[in-house]
C-alpha positions in Angstrom: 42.6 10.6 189.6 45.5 12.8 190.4 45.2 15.8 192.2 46.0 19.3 190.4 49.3 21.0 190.8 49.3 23.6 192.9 49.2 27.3 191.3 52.3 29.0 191.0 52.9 32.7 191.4 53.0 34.6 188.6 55.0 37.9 189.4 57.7 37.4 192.1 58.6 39.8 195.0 61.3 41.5 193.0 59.1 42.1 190.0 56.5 43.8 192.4 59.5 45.9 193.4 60.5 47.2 189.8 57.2 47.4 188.9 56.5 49.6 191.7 59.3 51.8 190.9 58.3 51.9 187.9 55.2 53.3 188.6 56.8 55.9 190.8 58.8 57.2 188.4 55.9 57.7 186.0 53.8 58.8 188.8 56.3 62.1 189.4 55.9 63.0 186.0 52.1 63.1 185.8 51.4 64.2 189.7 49.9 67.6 188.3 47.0 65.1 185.6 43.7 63.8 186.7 45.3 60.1 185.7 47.7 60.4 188.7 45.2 59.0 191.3 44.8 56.4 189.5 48.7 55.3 189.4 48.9 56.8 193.2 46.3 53.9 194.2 48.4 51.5 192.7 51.7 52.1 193.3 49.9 51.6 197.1 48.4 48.7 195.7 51.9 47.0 194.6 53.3 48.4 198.3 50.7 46.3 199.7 51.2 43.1 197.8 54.7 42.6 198.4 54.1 42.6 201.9 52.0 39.1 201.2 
């Protein structure tokens, strides 16, 4: 029986990147909205992950 082949990562550094810019920019344009915590803790999130 052959082992399984190892997972591969899905997003890559650089998409972590964009997609935390992304985020930013959206983030400045809701700061002042009740949603912006919720797009604050994950443009930490996404900080944090690219340090993996």
């Amino acid at each position: 029986m052959a082992e399984p082949q190892r997972a591969r990562a899905v997003l890559s550094t650089e998409d972590f990147r964009l997609i935390r810019e992304a985020v930013l920019f959206y983030l400045k344009h809701i700061e002042d909205t009740p949603e912006s915590v919720k797009f604050s803790n994950l443009y930490h999130r996404l900080g944090s992950a690219m340090g993996r």
